[in-house]
Backbone as CSV, one residue per row, in Angstrom:
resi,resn,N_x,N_y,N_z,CA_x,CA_y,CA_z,C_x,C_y,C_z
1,UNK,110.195,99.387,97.785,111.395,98.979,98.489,111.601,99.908,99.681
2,UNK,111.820,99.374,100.699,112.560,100.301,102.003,113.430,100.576,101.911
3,UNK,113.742,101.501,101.976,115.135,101.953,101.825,116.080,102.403,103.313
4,UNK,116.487,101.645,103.504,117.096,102.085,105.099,118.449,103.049,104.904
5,UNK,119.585,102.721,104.426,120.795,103.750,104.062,121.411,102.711,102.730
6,UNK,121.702,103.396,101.727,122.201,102.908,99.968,123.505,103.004,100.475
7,UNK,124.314,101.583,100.385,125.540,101.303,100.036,125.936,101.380,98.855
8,UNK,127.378,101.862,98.418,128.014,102.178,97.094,129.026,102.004,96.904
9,UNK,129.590,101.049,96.528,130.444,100.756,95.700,131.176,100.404,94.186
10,UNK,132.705,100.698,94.212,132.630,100.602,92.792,134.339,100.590,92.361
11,UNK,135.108,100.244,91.674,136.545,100.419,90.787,136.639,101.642,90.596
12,UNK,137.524,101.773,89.959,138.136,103.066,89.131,137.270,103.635,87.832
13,UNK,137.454,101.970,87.518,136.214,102.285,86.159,135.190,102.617,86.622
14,UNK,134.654,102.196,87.385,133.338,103.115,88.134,133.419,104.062,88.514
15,UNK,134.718,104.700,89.028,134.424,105.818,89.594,133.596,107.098,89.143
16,UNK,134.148,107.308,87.866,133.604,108.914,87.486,131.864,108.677,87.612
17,UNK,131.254,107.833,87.422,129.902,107.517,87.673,129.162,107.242,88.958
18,UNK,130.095,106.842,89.639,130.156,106.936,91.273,129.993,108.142,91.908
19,UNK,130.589,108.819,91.209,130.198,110.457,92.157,128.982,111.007,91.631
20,UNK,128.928,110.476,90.258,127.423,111.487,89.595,126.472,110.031,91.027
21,UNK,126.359,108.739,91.116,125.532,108.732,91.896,125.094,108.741,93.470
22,UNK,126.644,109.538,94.003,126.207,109.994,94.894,125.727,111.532,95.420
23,UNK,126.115,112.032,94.278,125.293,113.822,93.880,123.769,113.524,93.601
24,UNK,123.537,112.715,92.964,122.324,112.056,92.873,121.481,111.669,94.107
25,UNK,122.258,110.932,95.001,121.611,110.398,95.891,121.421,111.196,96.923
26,UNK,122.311,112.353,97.471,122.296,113.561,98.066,120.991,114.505,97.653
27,UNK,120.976,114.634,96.486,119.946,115.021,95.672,118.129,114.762,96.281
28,UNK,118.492,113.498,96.329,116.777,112.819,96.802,117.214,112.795,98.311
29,UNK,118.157,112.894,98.829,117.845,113.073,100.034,118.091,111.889,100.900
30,UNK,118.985,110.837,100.065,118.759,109.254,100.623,120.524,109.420,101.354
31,UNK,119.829,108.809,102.842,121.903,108.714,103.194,122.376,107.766,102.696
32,UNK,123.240,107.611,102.624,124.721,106.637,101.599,125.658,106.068,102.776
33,UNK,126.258,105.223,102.517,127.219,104.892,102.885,128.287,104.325,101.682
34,UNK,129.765,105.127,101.633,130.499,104.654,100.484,131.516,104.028,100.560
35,UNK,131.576,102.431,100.277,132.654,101.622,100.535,133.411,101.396,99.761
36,UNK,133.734,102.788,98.636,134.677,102.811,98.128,134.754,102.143,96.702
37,UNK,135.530,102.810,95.892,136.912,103.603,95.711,136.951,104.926,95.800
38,UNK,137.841,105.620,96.042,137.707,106.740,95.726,138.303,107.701,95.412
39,UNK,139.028,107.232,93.943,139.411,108.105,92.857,139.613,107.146,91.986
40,UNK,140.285,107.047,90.758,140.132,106.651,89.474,142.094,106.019,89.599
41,UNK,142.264,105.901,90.412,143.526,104.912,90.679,143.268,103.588,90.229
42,UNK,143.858,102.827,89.711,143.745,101.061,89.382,143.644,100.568,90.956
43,UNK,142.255,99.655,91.087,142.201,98.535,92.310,141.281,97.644,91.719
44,UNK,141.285,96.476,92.771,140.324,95.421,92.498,139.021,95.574,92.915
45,UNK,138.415,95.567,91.858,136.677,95.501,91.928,136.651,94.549,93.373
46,UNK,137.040,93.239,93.241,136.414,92.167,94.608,136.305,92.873,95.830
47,UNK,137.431,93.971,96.264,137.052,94.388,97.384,136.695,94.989,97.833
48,UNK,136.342,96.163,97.176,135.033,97.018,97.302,133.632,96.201,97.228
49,UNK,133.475,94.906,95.853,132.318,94.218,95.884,131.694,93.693,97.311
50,UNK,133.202,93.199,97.720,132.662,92.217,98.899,132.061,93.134,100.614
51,UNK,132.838,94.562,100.261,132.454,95.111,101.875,131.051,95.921,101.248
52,UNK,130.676,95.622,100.100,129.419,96.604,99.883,128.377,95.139,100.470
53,UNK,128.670,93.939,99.924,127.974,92.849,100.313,127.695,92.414,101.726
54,UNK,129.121,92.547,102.386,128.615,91.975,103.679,127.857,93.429,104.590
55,UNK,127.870,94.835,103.791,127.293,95.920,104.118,125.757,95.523,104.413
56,UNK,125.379,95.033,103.031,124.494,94.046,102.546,123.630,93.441,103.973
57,UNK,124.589,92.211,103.924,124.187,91.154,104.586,124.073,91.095,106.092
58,UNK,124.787,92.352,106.513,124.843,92.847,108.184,123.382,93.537,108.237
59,UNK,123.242,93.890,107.552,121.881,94.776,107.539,122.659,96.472,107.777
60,UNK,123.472,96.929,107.723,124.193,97.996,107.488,123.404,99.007,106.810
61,UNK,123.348,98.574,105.618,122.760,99.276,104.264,121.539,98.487,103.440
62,UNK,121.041,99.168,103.053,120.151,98.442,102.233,119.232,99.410,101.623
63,UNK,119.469,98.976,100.208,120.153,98.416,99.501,121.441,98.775,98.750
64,UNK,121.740,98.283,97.787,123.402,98.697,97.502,123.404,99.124,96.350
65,UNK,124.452,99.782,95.797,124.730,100.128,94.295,126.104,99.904,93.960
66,UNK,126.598,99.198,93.335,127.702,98.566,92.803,127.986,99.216,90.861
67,UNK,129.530,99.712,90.831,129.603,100.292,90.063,130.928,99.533,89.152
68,UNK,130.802,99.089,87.923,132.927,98.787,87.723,132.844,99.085,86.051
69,UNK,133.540,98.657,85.299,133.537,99.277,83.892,132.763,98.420,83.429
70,UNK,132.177,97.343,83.294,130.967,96.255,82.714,130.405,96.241,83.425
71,UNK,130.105,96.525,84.311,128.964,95.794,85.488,129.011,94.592,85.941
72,UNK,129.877,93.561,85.342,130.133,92.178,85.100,130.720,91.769,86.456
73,UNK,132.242,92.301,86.499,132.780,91.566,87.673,132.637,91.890,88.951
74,UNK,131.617,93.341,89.547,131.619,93.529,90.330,129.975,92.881,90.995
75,UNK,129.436,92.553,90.394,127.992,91.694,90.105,128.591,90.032,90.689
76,UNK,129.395,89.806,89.897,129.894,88.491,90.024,130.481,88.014,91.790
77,UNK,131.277,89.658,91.750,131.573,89.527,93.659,130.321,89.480,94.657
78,UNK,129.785,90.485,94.065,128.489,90.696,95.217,127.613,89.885,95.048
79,UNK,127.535,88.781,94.195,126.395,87.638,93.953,127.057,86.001,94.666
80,UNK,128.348,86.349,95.057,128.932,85.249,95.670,128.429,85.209,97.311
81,UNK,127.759,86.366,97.757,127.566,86.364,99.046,126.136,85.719,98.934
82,UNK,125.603,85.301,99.942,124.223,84.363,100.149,122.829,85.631,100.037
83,UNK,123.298,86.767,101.204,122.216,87.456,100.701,122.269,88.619,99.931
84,UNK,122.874,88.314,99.092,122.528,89.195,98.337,122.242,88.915,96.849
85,UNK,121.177,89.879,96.247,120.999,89.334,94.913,121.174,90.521,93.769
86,UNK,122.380,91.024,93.456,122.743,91.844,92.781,122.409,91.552,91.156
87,UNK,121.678,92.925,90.753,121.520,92.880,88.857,122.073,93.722,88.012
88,UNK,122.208,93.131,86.998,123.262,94.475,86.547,122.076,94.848,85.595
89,UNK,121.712,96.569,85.382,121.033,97.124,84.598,121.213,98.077,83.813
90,UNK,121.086,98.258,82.706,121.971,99.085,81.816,120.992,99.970,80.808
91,UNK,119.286,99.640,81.387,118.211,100.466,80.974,117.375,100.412,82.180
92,UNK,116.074,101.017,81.790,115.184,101.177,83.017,114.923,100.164,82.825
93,UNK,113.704,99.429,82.064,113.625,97.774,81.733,114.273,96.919,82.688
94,UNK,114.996,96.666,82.587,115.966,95.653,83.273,115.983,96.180,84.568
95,UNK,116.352,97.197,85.405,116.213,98.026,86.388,114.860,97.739,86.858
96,UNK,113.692,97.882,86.261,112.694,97.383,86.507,112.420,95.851,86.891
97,UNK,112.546,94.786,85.759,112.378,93.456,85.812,113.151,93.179,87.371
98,UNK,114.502,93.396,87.080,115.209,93.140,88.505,114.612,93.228,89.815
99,UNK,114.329,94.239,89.776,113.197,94.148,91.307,111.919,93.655,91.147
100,UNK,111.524,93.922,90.512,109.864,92.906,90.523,110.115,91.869,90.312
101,UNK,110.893,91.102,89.471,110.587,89.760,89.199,111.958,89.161,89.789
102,UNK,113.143,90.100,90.725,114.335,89.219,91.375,114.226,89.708,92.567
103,UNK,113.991,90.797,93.266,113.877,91.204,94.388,115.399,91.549,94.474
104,UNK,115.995,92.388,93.814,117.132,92.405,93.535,117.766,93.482,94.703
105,UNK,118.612,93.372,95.520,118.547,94.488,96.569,120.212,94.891,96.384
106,UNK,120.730,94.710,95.392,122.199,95.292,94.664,121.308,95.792,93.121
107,UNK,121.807,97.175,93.062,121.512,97.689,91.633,123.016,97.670,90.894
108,UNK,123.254,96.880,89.897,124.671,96.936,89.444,124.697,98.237,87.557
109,UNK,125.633,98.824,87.965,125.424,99.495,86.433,126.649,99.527,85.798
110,UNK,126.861,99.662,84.726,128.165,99.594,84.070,129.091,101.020,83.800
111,UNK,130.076,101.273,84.477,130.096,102.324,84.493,130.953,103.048,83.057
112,UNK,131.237,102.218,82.236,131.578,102.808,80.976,130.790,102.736,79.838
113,UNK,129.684,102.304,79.935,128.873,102.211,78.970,127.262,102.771,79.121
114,UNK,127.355,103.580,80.482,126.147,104.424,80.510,126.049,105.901,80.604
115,UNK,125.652,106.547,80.721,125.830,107.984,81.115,124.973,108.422,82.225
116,UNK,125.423,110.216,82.621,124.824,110.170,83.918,123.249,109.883,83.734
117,UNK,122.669,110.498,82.927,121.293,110.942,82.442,120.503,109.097,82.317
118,UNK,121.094,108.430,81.825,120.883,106.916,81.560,120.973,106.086,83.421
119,UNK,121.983,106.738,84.297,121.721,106.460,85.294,120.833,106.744,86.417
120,UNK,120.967,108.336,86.053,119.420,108.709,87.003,118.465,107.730,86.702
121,UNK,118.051,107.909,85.315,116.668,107.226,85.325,116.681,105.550,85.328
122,UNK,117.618,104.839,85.863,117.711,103.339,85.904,117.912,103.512,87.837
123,UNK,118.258,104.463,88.168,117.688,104.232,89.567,116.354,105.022,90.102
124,UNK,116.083,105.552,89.620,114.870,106.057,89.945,113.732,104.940,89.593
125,UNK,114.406,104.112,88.782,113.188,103.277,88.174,113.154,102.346,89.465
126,UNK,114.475,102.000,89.411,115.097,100.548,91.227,114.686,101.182,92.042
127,UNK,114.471,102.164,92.642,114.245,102.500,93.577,112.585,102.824,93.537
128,UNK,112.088,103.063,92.897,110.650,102.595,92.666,109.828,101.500,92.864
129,UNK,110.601,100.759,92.355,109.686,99.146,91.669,109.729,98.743,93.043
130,UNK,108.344,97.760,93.523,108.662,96.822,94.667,108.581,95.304,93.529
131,UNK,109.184,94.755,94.629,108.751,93.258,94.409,107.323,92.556,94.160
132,UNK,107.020,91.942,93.089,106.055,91.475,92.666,106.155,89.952,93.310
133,UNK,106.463,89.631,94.348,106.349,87.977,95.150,105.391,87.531,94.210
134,UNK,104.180,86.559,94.533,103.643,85.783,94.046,104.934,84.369,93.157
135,UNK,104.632,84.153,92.416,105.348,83.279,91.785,107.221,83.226,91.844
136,UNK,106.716,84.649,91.935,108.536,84.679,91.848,109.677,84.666,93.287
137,UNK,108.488,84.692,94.500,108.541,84.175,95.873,109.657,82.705,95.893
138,UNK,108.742,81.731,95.216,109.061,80.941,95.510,110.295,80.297,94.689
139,UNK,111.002,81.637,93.325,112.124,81.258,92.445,112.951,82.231,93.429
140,UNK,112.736,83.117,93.950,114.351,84.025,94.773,114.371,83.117,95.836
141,UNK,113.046,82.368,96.657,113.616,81.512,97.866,114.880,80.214,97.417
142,UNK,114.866,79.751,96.112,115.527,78.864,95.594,117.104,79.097,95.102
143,UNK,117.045,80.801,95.226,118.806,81.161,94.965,119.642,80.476,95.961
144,UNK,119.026,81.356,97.244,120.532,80.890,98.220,120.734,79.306,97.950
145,UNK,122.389,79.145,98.189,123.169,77.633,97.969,122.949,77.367,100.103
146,UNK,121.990,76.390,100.176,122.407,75.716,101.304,123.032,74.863,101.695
């Protein structure tokens, strides 16, 4: 994967996991851009989802990391936009499959049900894996709704 600058977003419930992954990402050396939240105040997942997406889709960032207490509804925002194809991963496995076999360019994680140590290594794995096209070329060309 190319990595041009990692967008990040995430809730409240995401937050405390949000900072371990941008200490993380400082760490390897990757610039960030963070569209927020930022502190553990109650807000709506959608709107952080949606400016990490059109972050996304401007070509801004790429790729993104999306954070909320399931991984669920903030997946659900950032998968409403056309380009983007956000996964939620909650092991390396899946972290893996996602990019090889979705070309997944949103890494979604759950931020109450993983830990930091469980997150390093589910992005190190995303940020590894390329896309395996061949067959699966022609199932991600079939997402976008035209």
């Amino acid at each position: 994967m190319e990595i041009k600058k990692i967008g990040v977003a995430c809730d409240h419930a995401g937050y405390p996991l949000k900072k371990f992954v941008l200490q993380y990402l400082e760490e390897k050396g990757y610039e960030y851009k963070d569209y927020g939240t930022w502190s553990d105040q109650s807000v709506d997942y959608p709107d952080f989802g949606h400016a990490l997406a059109e972050g996304i889709e401007s070509g801004e960032v790429y790729p993104g990391i999306g954070i909320c207490g399931s991984g669920q509804g903030i997946a659900i925002t950032l998968n409403k936009h056309q380009g983007v194809r956000a996964g939620l991963a909650w092991c390396t496995e899946i972290a893996h499959l996602i990019r090889q076999h979705n070309d997944a360019n949103v890494l979604v994680m759950p931020g109450r049900f993983i830990d930091n140590n469980t997150a390093r290594a589910i992005m190190d794995e995303f940020f590894k894996t390329t896309f395996e096209a061949g067959r699966h070329q022609r199932r991600v060309e079939k997402i976008a709704v035209k």
